[in-house]
C-alpha positions as CSV (number, residue, x, y, z in Angstrom):
1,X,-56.6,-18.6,-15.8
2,X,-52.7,-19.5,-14.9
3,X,-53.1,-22.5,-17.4
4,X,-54.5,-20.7,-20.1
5,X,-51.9,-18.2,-19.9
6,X,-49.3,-20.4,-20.6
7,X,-50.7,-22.2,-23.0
8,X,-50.7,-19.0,-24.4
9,X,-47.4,-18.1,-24.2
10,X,-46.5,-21.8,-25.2
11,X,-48.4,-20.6,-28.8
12,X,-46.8,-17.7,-29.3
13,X,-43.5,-19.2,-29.1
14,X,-45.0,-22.3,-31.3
15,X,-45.6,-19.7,-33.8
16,X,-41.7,-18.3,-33.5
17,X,-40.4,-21.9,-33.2
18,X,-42.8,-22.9,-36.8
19,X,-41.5,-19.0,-38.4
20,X,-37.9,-19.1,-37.8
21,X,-37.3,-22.5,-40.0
22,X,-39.6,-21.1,-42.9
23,X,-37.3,-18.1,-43.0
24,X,-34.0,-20.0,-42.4
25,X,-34.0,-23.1,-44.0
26,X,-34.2,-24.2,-47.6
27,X,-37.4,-26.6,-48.8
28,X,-36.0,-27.2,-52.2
29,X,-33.4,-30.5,-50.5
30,X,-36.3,-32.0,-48.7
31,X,-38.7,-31.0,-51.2
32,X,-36.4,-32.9,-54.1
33,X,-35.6,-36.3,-51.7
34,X,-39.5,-37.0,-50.9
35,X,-39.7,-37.3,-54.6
36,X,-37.2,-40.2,-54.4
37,X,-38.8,-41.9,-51.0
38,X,-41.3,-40.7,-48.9
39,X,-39.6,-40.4,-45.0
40,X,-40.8,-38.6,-41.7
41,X,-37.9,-36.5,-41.7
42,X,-38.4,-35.0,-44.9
43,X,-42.1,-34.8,-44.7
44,X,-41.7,-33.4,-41.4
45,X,-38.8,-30.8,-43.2
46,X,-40.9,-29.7,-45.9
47,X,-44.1,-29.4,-43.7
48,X,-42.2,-26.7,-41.4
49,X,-39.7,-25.2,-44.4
50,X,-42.0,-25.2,-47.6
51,X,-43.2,-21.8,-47.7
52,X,-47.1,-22.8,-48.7
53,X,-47.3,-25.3,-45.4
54,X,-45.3,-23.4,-43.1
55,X,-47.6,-20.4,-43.9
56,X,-50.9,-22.6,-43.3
57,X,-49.3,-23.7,-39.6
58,X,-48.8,-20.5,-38.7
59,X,-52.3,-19.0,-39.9
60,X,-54.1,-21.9,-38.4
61,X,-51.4,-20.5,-35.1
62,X,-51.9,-17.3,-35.2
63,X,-55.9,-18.1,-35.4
64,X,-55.8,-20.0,-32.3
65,X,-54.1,-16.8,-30.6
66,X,-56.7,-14.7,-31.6
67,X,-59.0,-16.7,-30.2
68,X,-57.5,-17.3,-26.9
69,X,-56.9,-13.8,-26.7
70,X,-60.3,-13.4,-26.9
71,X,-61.6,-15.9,-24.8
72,X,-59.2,-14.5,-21.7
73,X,-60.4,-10.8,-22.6
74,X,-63.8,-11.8,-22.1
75,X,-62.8,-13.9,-19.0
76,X,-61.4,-10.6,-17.7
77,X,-64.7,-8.5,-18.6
78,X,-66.7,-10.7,-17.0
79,X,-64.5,-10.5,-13.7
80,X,-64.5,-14.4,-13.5
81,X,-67.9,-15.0,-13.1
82,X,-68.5,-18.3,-14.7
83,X,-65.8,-20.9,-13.7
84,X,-68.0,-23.9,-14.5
85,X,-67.5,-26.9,-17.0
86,X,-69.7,-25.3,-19.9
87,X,-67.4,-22.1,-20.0
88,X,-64.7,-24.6,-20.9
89,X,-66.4,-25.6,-23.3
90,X,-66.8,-22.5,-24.8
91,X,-63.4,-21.6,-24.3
92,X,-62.8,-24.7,-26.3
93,X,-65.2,-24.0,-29.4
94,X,-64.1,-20.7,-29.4
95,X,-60.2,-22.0,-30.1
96,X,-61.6,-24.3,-32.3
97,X,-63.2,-22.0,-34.6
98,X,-60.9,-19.1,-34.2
99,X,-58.4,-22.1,-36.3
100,X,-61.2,-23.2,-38.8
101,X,-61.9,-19.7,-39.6
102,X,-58.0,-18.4,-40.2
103,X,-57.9,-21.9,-42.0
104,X,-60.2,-20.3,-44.7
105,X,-58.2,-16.8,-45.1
106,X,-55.2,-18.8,-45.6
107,X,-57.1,-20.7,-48.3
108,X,-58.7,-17.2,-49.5
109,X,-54.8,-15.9,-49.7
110,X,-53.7,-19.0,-51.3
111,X,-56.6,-19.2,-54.2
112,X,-55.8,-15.3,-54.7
113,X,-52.2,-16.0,-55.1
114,X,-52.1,-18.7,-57.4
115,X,-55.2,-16.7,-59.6
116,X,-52.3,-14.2,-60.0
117,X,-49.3,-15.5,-60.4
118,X,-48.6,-19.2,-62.5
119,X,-45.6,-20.4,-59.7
120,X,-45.7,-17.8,-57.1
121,X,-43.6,-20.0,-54.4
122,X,-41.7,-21.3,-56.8
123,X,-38.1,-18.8,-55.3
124,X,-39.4,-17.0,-52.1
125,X,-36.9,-15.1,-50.3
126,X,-36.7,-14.5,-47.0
127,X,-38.3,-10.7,-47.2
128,X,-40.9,-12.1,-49.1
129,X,-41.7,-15.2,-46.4
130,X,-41.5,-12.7,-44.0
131,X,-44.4,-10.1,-45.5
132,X,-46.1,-13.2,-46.1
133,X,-46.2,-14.9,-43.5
134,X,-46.9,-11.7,-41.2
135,X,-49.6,-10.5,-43.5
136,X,-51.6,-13.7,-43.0
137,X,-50.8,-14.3,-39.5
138,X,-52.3,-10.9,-38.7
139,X,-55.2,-11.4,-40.4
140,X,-55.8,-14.7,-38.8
141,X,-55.5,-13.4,-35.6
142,X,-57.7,-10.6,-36.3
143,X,-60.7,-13.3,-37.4
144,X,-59.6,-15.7,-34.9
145,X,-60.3,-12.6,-32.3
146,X,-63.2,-10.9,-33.7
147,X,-65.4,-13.6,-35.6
148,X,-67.3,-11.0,-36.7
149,X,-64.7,-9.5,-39.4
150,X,-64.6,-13.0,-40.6
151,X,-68.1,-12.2,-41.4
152,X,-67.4,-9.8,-43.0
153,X,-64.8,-10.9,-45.2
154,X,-66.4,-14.0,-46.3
155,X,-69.6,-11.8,-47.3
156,X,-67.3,-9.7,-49.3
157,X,-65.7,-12.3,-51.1
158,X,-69.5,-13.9,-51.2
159,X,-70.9,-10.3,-52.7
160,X,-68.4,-10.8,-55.8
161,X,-69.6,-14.1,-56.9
162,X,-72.4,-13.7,-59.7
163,X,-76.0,-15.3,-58.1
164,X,-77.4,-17.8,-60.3
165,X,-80.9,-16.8,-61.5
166,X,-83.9,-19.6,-61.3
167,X,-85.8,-20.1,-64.8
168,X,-87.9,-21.8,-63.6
169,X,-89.7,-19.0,-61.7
């Protein structure tokens, strides 16, 4: 439990170290020299500093919180019952998915973004990185956490797509 406990704490300041450059530093200079050559350095810039990857990292992050938070709340429930080699593995899956599933907000946020506006990270500021990137992290701890709001999210989303009707029948 001490190990997972810092490995939690080590995420939540991951998330801190991965925020504090999107809000801080510029993308545009790293942005504009990997158009000239491709190096690790500005790759690695942009990746942290570009407000549409930094804000993936931290939702994938903040999902892998949730889900940790989850997995130790249920460890605490259950008064340490089950110390064996298949509740790792469970603790494992559930980290696992708690990313894949804050993975597909961030891609919901993204697609409803870009269906609004033409460029809409074209000149973030800082106050809008921040509701941004809070907004989403939030949510992806909240469906990293509780898999079953994904559920019900996605069937939202699902409910507003128009079901294709068989002819042939």
């Amino acid at each position: 439990m001490v190990t997972k406990s810092l490995i939690g704490i080590a995420s939540v300041f991951l998330w801190l170290v991965v925020f504090l450059p999107g809000l801080t530093i510029s993308s545009m200079p790293y942005r504009a020299a990997l158009q000239q050559s491709i190096t690790f350095e500005n790759l690695f810039m942009t990746l942290l500093t570009y407000t549409v990857t930094n804000v993936a990292i931290l939702c994938c992050i903040a999902g892998m919180i949730g889900a940790m938070t989850r997995d130790m709340y249920e460890r605490v429930t259950e008064r340490r019952a089950d110390k064996s080699s298949a509740r790792a593995k469970k603790s494992a899956g559930l980290v696992i998915a708690g990313v894949l599933r804050s993975f597909l907000i961030y891609i919901l946020f993204l697609s409803g973004v870009y269906l609004a506006t033409n460029a809409p990270f074209e000149n973030t500021t800082p106050q809008q990185y921040v509701r941004v990137a809070g907004l989403i992290s939030v949510f992806a701890f909240l469906v990293g956490y509780d898999p079953k709001l994904f559920t019900k999210i996605v069937d939202s989303f699902a409910s507003t797509v128009p079901q294709s009707r068989d002819k042939r029948s």
